[in-house]
C-alpha positions as CSV (number, residue, x, y, z in Angstrom):
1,X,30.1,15.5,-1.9
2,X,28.6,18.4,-0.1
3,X,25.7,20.4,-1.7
4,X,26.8,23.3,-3.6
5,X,29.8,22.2,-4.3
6,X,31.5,20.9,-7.3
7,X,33.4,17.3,-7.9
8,X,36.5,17.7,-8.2
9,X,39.4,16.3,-11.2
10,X,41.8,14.4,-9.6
11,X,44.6,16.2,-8.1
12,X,48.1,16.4,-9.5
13,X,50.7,16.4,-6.5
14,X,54.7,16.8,-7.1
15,X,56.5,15.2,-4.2
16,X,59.6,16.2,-4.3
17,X,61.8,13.8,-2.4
18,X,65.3,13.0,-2.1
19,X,65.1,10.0,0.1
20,X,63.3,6.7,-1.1
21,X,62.1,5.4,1.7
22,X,60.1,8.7,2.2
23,X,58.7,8.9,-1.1
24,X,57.7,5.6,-1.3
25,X,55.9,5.7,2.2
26,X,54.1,9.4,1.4
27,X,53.1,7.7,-2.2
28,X,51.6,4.7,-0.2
29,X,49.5,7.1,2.4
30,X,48.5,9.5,-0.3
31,X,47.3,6.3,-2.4
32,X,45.4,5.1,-0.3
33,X,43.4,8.2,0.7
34,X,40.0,9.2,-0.1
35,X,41.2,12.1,-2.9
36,X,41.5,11.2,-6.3
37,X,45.0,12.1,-7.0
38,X,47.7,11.7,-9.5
39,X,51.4,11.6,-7.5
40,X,54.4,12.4,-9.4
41,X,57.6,11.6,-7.6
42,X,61.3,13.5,-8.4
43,X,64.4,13.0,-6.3
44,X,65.8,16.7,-6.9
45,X,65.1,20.4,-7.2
46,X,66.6,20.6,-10.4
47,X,64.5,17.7,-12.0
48,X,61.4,19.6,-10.2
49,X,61.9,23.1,-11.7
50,X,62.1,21.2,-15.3
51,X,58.8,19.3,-15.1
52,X,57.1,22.4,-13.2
53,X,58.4,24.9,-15.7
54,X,57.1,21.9,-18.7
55,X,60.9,22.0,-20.4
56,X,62.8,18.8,-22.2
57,X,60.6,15.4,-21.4
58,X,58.1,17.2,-19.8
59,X,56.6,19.6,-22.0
60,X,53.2,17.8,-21.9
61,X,53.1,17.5,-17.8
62,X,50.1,18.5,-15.9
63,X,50.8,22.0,-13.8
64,X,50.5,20.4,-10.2
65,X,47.6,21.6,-8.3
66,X,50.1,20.9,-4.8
67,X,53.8,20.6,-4.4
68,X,55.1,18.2,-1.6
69,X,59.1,19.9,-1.2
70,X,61.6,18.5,1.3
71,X,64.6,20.8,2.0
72,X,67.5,19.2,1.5
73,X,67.9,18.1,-2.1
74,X,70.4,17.3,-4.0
75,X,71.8,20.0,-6.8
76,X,69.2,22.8,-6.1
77,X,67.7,22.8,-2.7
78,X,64.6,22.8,-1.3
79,X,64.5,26.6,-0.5
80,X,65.7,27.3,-4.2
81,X,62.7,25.7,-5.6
82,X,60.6,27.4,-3.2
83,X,62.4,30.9,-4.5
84,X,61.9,30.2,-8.1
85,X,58.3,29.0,-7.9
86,X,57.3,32.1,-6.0
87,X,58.8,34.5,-8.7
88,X,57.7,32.5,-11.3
89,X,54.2,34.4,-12.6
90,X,52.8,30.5,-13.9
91,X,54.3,29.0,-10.5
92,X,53.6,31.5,-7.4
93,X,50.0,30.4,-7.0
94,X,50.2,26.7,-7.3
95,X,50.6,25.8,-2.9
96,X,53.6,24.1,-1.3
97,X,54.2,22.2,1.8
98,X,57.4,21.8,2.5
99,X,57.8,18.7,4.6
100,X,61.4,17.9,6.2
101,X,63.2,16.6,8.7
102,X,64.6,20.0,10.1
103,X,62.7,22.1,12.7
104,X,65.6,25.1,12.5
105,X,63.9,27.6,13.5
106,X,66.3,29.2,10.7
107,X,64.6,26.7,8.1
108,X,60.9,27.3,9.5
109,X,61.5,31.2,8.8
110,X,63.4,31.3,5.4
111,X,60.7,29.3,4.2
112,X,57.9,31.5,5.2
113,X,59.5,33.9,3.7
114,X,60.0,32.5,0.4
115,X,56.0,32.2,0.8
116,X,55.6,28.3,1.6
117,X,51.9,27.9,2.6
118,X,53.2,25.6,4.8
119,X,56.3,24.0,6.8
120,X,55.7,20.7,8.1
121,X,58.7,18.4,10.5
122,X,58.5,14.7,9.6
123,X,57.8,13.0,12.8
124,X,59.2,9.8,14.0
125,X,57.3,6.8,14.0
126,X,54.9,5.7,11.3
127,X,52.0,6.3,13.4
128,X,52.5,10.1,13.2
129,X,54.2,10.1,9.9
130,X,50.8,8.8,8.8
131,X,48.7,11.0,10.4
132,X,50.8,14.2,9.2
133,X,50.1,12.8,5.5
134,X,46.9,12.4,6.0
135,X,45.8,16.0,7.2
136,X,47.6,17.2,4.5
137,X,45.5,15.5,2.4
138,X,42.8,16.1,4.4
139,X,43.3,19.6,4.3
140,X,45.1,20.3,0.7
141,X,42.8,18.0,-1.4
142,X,39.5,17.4,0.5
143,X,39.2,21.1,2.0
144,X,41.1,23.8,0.2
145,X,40.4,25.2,-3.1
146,X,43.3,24.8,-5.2
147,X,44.0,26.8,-8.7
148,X,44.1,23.0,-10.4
149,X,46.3,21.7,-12.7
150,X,46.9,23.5,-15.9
């Protein structure tokens, strides 16, 4: 820990994640990095705006300190999520990184504009896919100061 700087509570993270494969590898990277963390894992917008918003079954969730959105989801999109977080007073300040496979330009913009603080491609190869994780972490939950869970 650096002086003059506080420890940290283990970060809540919402990866939202249609594909399997993907949200078991970013769980395994994240797990195994140096950031206390707490991952929650859903496979759709619609199951992400519930638990984000604390309705049904999830009305004692932690407010994630960093959302983890893919795109293309399955009933509400990606870029829907996005929209409704950043016009949601309780949602807007909580950070997302949307991390997908599509570098559209088209994609890359929209999302900008519905005020992702980042866009991330996911690379080909587990060599990079890994690294990508990583400096999100890196950056996310070891650098930035986040508004914590609520």
């Amino acid at each position: 820990m650096s002086p003059g700087r506080e420890q940290r509570h283990a970060a809540e993270v919402l990866l939202v994640e249609d594909n399997p494969a993907d949200a078991r590898l970013i769980t395994e990277i994240l797990g195994r990095g140096p950031v206390p963390k707490r991952i929650r894992v859903v496979g759709g917008g619609d199951e992400a705006l519930v638990l984000l918003r604390r309705r049904g079954v999830a009305l004692e969730a932690p407010r994630p300190s960093l959302v983890v959105l893919d795109l293309n989801l399955p009933g509400r999109d990606g870029r829907d999520v996005l929209r409704e977080m950043k016009q949601d007073p309780e949602l807007r300040c909580i950070p997302v990184v949307v991390f997908t496979t599509s570098s559209a330009l088209t994609d890359v913009r929209q999302a900008y504009e519905l005020q992702a603080n980042a866009y991330l491609v996911k690379p080909i190869g587990l060599d990079a896919f890994t690294e990508v994780i990583r400096a999100v972490e890196d950056f996310w939950l070891a650098k930035a100061q986040l508004p914590g869970p609520s």
